[in-house]
C-alpha positions as CSV (number, residue, x, y, z in Angstrom):
1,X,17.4,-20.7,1.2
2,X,18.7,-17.5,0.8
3,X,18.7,-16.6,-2.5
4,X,19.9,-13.0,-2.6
5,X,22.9,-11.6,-3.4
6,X,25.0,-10.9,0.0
7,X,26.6,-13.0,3.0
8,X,24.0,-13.8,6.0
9,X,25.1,-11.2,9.2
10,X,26.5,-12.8,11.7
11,X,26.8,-12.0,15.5
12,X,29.9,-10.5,16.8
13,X,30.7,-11.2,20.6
14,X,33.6,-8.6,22.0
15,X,34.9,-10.2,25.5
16,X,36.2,-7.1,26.9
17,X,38.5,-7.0,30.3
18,X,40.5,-5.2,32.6
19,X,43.9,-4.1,30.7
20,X,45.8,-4.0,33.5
21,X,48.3,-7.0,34.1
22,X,50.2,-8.0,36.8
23,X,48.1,-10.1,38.2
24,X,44.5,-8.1,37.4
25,X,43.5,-9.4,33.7
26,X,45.3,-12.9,34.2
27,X,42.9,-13.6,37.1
28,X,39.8,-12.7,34.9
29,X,40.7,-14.4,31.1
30,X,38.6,-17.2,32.2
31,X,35.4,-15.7,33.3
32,X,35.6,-13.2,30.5
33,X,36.0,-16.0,27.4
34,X,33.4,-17.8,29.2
35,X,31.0,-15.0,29.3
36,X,31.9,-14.6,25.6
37,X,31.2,-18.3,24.9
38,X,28.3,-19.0,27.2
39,X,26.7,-15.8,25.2
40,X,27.6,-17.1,21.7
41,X,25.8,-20.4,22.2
42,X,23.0,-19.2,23.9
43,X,22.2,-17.1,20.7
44,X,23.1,-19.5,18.3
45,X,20.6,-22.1,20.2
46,X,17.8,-19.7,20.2
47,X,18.0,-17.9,16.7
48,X,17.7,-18.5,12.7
49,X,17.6,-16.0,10.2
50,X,14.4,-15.2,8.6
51,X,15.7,-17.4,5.6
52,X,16.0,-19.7,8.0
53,X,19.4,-21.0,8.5
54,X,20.7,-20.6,12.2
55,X,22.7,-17.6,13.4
56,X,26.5,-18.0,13.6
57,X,28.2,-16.1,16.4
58,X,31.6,-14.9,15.7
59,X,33.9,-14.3,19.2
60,X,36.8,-12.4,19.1
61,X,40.2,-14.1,19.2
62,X,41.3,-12.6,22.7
63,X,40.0,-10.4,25.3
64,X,40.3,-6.6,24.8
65,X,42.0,-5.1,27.2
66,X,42.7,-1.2,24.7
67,X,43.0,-0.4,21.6
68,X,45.4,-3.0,19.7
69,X,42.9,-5.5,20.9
70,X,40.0,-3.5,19.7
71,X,41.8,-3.1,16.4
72,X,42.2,-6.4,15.9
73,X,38.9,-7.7,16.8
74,X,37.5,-5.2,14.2
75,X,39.5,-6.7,11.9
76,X,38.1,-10.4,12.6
77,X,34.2,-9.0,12.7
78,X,34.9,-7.1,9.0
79,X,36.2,-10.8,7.4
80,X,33.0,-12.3,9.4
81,X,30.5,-9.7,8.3
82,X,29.4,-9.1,11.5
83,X,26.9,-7.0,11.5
84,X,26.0,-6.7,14.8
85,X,27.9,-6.6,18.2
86,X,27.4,-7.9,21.9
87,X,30.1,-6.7,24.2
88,X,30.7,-8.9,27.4
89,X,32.4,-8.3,30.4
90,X,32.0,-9.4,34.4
91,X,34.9,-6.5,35.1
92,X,36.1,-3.1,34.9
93,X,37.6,-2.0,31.8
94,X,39.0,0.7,30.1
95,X,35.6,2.6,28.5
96,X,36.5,3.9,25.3
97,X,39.3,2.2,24.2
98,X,37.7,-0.9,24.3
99,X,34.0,-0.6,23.3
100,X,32.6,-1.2,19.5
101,X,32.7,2.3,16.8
102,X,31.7,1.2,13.9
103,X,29.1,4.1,12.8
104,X,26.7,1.0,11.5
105,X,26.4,-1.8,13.2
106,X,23.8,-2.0,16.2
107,X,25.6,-2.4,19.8
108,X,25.0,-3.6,22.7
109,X,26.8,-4.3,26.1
110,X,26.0,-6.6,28.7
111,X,27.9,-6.2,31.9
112,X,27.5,-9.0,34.4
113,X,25.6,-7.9,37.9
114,X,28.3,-9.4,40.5
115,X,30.1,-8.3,43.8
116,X,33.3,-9.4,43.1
117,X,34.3,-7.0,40.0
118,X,32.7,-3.7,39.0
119,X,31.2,-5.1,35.3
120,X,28.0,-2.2,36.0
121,X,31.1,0.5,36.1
122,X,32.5,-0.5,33.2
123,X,29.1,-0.2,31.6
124,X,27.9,2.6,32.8
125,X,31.2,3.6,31.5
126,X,30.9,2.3,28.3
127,X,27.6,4.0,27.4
128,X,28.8,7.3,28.5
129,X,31.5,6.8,26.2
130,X,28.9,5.4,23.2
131,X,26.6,8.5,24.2
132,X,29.2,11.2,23.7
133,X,30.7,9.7,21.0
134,X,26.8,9.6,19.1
135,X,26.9,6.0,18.9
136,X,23.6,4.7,20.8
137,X,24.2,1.5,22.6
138,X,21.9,-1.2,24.5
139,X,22.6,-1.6,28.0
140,X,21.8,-5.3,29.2
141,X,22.5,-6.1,32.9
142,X,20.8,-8.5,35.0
143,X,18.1,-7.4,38.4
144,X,20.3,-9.6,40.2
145,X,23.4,-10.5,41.4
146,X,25.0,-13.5,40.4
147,X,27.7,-15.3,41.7
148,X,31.6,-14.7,39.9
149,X,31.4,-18.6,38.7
150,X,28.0,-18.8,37.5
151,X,27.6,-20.0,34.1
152,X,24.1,-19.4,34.0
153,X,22.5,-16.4,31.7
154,X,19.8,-14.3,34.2
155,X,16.2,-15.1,32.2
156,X,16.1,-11.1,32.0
157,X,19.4,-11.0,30.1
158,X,18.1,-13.6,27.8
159,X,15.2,-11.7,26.8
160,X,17.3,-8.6,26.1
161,X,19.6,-10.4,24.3
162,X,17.4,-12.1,22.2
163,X,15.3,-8.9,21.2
164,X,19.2,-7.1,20.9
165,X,20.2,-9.5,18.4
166,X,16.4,-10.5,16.8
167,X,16.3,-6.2,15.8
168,X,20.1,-6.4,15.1
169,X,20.3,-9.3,12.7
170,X,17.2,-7.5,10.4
171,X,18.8,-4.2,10.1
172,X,21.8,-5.6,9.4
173,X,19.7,-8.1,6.5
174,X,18.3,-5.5,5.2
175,X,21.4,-3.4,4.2
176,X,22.5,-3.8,0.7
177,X,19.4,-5.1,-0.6
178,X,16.7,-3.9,-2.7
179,X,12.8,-2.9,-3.0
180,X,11.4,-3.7,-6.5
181,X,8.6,-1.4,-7.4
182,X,6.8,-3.3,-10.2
183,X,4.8,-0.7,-11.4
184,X,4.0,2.8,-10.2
185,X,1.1,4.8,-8.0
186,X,-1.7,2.4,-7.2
187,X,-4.8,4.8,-7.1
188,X,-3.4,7.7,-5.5
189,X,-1.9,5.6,-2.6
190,X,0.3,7.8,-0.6
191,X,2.9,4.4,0.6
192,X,3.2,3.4,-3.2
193,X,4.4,7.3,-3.9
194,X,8.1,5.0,-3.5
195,X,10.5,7.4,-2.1
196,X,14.1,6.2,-2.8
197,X,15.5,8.5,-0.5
198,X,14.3,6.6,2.5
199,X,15.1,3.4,1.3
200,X,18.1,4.9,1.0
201,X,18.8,6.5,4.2
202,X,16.7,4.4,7.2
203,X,17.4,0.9,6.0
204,X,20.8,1.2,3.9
205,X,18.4,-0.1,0.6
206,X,18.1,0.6,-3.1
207,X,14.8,0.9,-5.2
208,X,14.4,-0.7,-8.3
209,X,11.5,1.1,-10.5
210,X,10.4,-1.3,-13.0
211,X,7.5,-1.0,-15.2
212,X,4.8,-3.4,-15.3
213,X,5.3,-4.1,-19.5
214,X,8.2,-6.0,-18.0
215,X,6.4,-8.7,-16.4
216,X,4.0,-8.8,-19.5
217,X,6.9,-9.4,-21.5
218,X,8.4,-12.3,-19.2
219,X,4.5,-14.2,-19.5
220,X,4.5,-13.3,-23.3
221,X,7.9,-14.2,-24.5
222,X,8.4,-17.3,-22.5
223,X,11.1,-16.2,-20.2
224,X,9.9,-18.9,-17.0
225,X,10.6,-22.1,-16.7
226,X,7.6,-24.0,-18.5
227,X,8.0,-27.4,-16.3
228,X,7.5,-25.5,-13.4
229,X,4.6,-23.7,-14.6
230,X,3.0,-27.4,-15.5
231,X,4.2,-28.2,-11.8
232,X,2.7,-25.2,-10.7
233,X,-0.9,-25.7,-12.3
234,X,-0.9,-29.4,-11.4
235,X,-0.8,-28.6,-8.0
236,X,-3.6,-25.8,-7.8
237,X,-5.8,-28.0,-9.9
238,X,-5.4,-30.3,-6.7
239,X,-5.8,-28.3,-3.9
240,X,-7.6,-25.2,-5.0
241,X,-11.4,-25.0,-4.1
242,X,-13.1,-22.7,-6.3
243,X,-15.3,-20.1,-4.8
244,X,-18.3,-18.8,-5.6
245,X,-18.7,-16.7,-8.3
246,X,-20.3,-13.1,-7.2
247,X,-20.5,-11.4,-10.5
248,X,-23.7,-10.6,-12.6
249,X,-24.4,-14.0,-14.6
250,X,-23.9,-12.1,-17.7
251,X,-20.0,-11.0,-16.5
252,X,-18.7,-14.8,-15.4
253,X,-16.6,-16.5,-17.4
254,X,-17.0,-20.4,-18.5
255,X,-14.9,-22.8,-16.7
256,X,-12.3,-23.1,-19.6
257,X,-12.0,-19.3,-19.1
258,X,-11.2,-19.6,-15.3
259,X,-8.5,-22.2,-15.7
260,X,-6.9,-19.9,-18.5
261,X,-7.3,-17.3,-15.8
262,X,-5.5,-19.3,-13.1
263,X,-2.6,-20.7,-15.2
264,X,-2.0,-17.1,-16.1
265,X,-1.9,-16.4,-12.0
266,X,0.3,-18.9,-11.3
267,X,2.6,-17.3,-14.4
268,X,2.3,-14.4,-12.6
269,X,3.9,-16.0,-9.3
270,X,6.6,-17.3,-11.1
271,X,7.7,-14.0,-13.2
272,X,7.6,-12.3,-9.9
273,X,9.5,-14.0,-8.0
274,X,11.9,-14.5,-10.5
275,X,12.7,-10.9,-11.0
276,X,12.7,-10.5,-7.3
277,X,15.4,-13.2,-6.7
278,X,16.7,-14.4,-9.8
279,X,16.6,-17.9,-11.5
280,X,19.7,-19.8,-13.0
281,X,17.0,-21.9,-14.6
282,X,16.4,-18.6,-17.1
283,X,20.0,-18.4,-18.1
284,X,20.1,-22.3,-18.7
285,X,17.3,-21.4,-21.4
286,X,19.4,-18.9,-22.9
287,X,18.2,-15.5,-20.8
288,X,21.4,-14.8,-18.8
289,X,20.1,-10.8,-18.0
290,X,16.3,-12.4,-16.9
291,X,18.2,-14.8,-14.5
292,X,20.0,-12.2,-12.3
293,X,17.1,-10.5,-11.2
294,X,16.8,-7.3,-8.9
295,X,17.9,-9.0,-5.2
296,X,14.8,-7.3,-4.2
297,X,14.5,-8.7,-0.2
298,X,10.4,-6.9,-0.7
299,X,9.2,-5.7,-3.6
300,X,5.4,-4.5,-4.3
301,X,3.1,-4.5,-7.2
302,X,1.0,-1.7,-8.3
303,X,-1.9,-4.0,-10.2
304,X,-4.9,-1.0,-10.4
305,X,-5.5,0.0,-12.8
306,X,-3.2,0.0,-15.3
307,X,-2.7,-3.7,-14.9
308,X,-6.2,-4.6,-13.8
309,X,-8.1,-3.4,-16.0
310,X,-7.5,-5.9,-19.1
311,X,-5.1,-8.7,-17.4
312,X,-5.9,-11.3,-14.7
313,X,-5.5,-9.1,-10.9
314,X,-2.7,-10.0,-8.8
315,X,-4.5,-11.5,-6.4
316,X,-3.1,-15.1,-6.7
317,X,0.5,-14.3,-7.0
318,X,0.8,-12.0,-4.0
319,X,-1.1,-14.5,-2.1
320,X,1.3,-17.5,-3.0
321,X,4.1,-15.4,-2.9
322,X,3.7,-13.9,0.5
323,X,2.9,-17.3,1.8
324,X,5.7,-20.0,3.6
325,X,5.0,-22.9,0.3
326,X,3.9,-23.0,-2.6
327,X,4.1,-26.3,-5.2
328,X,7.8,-27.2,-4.4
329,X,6.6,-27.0,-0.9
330,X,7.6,-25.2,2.6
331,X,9.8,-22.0,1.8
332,X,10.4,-18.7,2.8
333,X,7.8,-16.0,2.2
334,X,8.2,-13.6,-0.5
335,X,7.3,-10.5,0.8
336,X,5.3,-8.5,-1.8
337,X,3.1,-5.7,-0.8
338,X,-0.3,-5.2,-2.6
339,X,-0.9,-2.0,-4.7
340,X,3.0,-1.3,-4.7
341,X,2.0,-0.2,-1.1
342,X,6.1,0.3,-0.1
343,X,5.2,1.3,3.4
344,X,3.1,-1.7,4.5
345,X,5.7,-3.7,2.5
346,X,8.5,-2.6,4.5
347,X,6.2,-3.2,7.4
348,X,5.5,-6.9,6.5
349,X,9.7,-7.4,5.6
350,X,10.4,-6.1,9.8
351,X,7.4,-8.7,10.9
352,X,9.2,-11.1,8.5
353,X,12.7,-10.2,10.0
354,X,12.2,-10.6,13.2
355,X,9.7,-13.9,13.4
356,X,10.3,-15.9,10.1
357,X,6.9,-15.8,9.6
358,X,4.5,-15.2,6.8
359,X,2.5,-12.1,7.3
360,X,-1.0,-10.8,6.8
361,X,-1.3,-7.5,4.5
362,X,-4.5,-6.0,5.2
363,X,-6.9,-3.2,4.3
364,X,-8.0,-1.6,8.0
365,X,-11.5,-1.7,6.8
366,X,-14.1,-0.9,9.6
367,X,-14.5,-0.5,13.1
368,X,-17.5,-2.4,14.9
369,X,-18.5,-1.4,17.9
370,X,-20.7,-3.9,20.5
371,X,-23.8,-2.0,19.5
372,X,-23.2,-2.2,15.7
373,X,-22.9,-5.5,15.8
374,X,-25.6,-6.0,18.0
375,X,-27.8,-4.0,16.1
376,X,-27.4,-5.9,12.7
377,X,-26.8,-9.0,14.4
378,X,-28.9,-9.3,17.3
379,X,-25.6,-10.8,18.8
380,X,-23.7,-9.1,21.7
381,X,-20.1,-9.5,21.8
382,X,-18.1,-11.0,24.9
383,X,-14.6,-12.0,25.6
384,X,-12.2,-10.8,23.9
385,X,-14.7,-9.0,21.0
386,X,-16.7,-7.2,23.9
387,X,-15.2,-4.1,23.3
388,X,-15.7,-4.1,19.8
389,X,-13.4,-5.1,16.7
390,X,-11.5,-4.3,13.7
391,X,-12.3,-5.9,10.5
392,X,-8.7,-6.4,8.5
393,X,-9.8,-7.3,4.8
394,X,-7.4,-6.9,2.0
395,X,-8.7,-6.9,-1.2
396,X,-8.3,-10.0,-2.8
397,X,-4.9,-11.4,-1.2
398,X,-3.2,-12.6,1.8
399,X,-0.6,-15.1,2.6
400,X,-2.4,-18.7,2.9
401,X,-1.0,-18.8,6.6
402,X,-3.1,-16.7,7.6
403,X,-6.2,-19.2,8.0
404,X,-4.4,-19.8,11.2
405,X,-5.1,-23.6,10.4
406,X,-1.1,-24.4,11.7
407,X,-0.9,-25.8,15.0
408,X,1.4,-25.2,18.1
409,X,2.9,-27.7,20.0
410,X,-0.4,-27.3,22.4
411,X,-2.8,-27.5,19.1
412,X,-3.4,-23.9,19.2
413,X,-3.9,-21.8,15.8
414,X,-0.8,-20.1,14.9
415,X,1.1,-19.3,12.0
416,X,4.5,-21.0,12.4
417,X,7.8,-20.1,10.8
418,X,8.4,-21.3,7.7
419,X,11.0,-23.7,8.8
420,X,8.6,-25.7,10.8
421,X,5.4,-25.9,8.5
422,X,4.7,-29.6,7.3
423,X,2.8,-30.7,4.4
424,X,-0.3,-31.0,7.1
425,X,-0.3,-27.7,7.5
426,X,0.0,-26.6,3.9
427,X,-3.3,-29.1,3.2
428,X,-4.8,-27.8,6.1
429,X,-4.4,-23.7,5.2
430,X,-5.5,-24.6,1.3
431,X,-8.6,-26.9,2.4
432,X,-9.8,-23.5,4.4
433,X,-9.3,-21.0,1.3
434,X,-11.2,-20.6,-1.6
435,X,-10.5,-19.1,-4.7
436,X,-13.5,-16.5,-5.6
437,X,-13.6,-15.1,-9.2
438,X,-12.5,-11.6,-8.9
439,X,-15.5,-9.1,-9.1
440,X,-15.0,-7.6,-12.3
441,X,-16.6,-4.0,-11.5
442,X,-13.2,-3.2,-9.4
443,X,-10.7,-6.2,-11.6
444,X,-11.9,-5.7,-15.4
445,X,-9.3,-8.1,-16.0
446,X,-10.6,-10.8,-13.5
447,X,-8.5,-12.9,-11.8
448,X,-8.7,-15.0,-8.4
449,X,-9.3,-13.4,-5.2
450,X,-8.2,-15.5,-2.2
451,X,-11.2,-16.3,0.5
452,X,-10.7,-17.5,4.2
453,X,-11.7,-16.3,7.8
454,X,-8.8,-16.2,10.1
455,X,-8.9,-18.4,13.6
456,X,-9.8,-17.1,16.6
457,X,-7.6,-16.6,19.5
458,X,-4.2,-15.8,17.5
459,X,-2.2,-13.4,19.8
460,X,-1.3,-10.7,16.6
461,X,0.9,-7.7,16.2
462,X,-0.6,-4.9,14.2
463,X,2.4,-2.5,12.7
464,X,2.4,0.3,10.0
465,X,5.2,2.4,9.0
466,X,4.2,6.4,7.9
467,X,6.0,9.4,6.2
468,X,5.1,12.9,7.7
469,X,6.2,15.8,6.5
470,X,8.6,17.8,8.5
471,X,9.1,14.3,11.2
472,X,10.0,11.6,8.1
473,X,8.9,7.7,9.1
474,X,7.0,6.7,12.1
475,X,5.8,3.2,13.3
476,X,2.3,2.3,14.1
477,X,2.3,-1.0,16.9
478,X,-0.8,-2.5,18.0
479,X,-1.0,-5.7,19.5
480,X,-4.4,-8.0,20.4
481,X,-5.6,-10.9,19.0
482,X,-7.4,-12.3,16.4
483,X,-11.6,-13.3,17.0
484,X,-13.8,-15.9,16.2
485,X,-17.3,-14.7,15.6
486,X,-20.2,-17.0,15.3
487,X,-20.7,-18.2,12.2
488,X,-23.8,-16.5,11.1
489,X,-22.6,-13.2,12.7
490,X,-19.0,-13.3,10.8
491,X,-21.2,-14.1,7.6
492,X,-23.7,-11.2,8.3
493,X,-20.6,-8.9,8.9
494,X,-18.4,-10.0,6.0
495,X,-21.5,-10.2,3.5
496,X,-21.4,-6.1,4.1
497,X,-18.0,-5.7,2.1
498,X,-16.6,-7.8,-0.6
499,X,-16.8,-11.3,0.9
500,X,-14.4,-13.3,-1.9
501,X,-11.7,-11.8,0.2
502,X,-9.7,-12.3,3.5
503,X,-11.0,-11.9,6.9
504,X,-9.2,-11.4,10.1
505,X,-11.4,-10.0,13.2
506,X,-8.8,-8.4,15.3
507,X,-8.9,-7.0,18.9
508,X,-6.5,-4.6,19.9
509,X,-5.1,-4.9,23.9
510,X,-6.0,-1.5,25.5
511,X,-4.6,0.3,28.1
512,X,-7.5,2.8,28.5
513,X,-5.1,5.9,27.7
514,X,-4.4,7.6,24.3
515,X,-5.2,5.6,21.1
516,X,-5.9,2.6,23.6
517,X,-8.3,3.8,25.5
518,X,-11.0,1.8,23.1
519,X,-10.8,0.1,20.2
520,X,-12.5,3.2,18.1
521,X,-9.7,5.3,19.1
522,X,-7.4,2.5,17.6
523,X,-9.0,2.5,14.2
524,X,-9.5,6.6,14.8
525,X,-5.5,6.9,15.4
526,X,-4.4,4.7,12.7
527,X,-2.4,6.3,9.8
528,X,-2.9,4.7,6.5
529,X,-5.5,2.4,4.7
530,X,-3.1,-0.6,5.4
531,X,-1.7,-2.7,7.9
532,X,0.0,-5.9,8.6
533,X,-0.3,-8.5,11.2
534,X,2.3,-10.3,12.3
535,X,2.0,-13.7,14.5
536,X,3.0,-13.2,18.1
537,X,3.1,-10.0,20.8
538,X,6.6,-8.8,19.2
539,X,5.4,-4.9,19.8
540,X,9.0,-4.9,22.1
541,X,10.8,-5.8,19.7
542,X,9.6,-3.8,17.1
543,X,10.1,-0.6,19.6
544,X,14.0,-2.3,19.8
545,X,14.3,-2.6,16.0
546,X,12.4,1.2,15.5
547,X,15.0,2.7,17.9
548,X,17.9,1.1,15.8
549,X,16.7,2.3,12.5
550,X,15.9,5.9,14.1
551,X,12.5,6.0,13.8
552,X,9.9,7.3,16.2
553,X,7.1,5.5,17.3
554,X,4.1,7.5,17.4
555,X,1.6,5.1,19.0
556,X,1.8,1.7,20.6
557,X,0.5,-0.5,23.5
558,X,3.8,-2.2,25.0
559,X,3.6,-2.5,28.8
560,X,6.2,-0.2,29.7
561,X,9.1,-2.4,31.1
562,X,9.0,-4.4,27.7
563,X,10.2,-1.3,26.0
564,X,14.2,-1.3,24.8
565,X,16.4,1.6,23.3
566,X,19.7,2.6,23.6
567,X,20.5,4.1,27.0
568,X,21.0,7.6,25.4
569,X,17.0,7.3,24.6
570,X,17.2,8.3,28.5
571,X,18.7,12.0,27.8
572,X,16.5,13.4,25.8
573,X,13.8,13.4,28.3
574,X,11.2,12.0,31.0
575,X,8.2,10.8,29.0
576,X,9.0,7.9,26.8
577,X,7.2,8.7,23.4
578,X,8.9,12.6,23.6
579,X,12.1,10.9,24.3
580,X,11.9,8.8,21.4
581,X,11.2,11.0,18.9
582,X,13.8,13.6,20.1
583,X,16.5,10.7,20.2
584,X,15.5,9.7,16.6
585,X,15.7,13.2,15.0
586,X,19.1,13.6,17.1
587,X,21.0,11.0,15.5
588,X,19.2,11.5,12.2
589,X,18.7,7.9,9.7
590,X,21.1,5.6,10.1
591,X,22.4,5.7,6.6
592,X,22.7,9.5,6.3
């Protein structure tokens, strides 16, 4: 499943110990390894790579007592590609001799909370060391004590662990790979203004600038696999439900024209993702360069209006392509932003990292307050609505999960990782889309917009990533939950905008302070057009995965003992947000 060019990261577990012999470090091999051990399973149990294959922790061959040790543990981790690292120890050691400094790689230490030996010394230690030295590390120890023989990993230390190593394993995907921009500036859009320099520096990424003649030389010269293309077609003449057709009856096309229109959609899909991760079918055809593609992990398509405005939108293909299947079934998500949107892009590929889950691009369209609604409605909202909502409508695509027709173990509406999607759900998310002829006064081109109202009651993540001037990136985190309206209120609402596209009626949590002190100030405070939701409260672990990557966050609603930096986040200041941004511009981007 993972297609790109580059080893998966794995997870690098340093058991660390007392160097002292005589007596000291023989009595403490045991615990130390099993530390080690108990920690390597625990992660390998509990994690997968967004691809989807599970998480391989590599431990070091002996306990490091100094330097040799440290040395050759290093040496292991760089044959391993480890790409991140989890120090371990119940015990005192010998700070910076032992600890992790590789510039790169995102660190952590957990030191065990027990009477017997002094492991919060040696981490207290240990940071000091990491701070000094400018290499930030996570401190992970447990509220309480445990005893010297327990086996047993403190539900606290799990969660830090796991959102340690979740953050961890996506910067380290991310490095080496690349961002195809197929196309250029979308309509003046400030996030498709692709900066390679960022790219370059915060995630360890190349750009790949490709025109848009490219793709319409792939579709006109036959460089696709035709049987898949018949495949492909075969299986939206099945399950697609066609839509109705809002254009002027003098503008809509016959229904030979609409399938000509789809089959060039689906071509679409298929040229895309081939240049994003290559095909070896192409060079079996004879089109060895074609079949390499760009090992683009995101990429984004610029569409309007240099596309738009005489071919079929891409509408279709970002849909199918940011989805978990397609016709050869479940798979990974491509993540493709809409209007080249590299921003929102690289906001859905962190979503992506970190939960394996398809996510929802979206246009932050309007705010509705109660009285709005109850003004052009006559209805009153209550529950989670009742302080108003956010209506999050791209403009003609979003992944096909996001009908929230996929069901939890409890039979609640979610959007599962792509791993565990059956064919159920994939009938059940097409039977709750249509596919609406494209309203040809924005796509002269036409095309197929994808149509479908989001389940209510979908705990979401709202993110956004931002370029200021004179700060660089900063990270947008809202979380709430989707909304169901009633029917005829939704279709009173939605009939106000472009209704052949994607609804989702989201409720951001507030806190009553800052941009959360109502939902206005939400939409108010927001920093772009766009946004993506993401399945799940994983604001925490965005904050985690921020820190690592060194950028700020300038607004979000985590309860306040979910947050997790580095422990040098602490010296740079009382309040969290100043602290955050001070720490970031500090250590400067990771790849500098």
């Amino acid at each position: 499943m993972n297609k790109l060019i580059g080893a998966l990261p794995t997870i690098g577990i340093r058991p660390t110990i007392d160097g002292r012999r005589m007596g000291v470090r023989e009595s403490l091999e045991e615990q130390t390894m099993k530390m080690a051990q108990a920690t390597a399973a625990f992660l390998s149990q509990h994690l997968r790579h967004p691809s989807g294959e599970p998480v391989e922790c590599v431990i070091a061959d002996t306990t490091i007592g100094g330097m040799t040790e440290s040395a050759a543990c290093e040496e292991k981790f760089k044959s391993c590609n480890v790409g991140l690292s989890i120090t371990v120890t119940p015990c005192w050691c010998f700070g910076s001799e032992t600890i992790d400094m590789d510039p790169l790689r995102p660190k952590a230490i957990w030191g065990f909370n027990g009477t017997e030996r002094p492991g919060a010394v040696y981490l207290a230690a240990a940071l000091a060391a990491h701070n000094q030295k400018g290499l930030p590390a996570f401190s992970i120890y447990g509220k309480d004590v445990q005893d010297a023989d327990s086996d047993g990993i403190p539900a606290d230390v799990q969660e830090k662990l796991l959102s340690f190593a979740r953050a961890g394993l996506v910067v380290a995907t991310l490095r080496g790979k690349s961002y195809l921009s197929l196309g250029g500036v979308s309509m003046g859009i400030a996030g498709s203004i692709v900066d390679h320099t960022f790219f370059e520096e915060f995630f360890g990424m190349r750009v790949q600038a490709v025109d848009m003649t490219e793709l319409r030389r792939r579709m006109d010269k036959g460089i696709y696999d035709s049987a898949e293309l018949e495949l492909a077609q075969s299986w939206a003449d099945k399950y697609f439900n066609e839509g109705t057709d809002r254009n002027p009856p003098e503008r809509r096309r016959n229904p030979e024209q609409k399938h000509a229109m789809l089959r060039e959609s689906l071509l679409m899909t298929i040229c895309m993702r081939d240049m994003m991760q290559g095909n070896p079918r192409l060079a079996e055809l004879g089109f060895g360069a074609e079949a390499l593609g760009y090992n683009a992990i995101v990429g984004g398509f610029q569409g309007q209006l240099h596309w738009t405005n005489q071919y079929p939108n891409g509408d279709t293909a970002e849909t199918l392509l940011n989805s978990s299947f397609d016709w050869n079934g479940p798979r990974a998500p491509i993540i493709m932003g809409t209007e080249n949107d590299s921003l929102n892009a690289m906001s859905m590929l962190l979503g992506y990292g970190l939960t394996g889950t398809a996510q929802i691009f979206c246009d932050v369209r309007t705010y509705w307050s109660p009285d709005s609604v109850e003004r052009v409605t006559g209805h009153r909202l209550t529950g989670l609505a009742e302080h108003g909502i956010i209506h999050m409508i791209n403009s003609g695509s979003a992944a096909l999960d996001g009908t929230g027709r996929q069901r939890d173990a409890d039979g609640k509406p979610t959007i599962k990782p792509h791993w565990e999607v059956t064919e159920e759900d994939i009938k059940a998310c097409l039977a709750a889309t249509e596919w609406c002829p494209a309203i040809e006064e924005y796509f002269h081109g036409g095309g197929l917009s994808t149509h479908y109202l989001t389940e209510g009651g979908i705990p979401f993540t709202m993110s956004r990533i931002n370029i200021v001037k004179g700060i660089g990136p900063v990270l947008q985190i809202a979380e709430g939950h989707s909304v169901a309206l009633p029917q005829q209120v939704h279709d009173v609402l939605d009939q106000r905008t472009d209704a052949t596209w994607p609804t989702t009626w989201f409720a951001p949590r507030l806190t009553g302070q800052g941009a959360f002190r109502d939902v206005y100030s939400v939409m108010a405070n927001w920093g772009a057009n766009h946004g993506v939701l993401t399945v799940g409260h994983v604001g925490s672990e965005l904050l985690t995965l921020a820190a690592m990557l060194r950028i700020p966050v300038c607004m979000h609603n985590v309860p306040e003992e979910k947050v997790f930096r580095p422990s040098a986040w602490g010296a740079h200041g009382m309040d969290s947000e100043g602290q955050d941004y001070r720490a970031c511009a500090n250590y400067g981007p990771l790849y500098r």
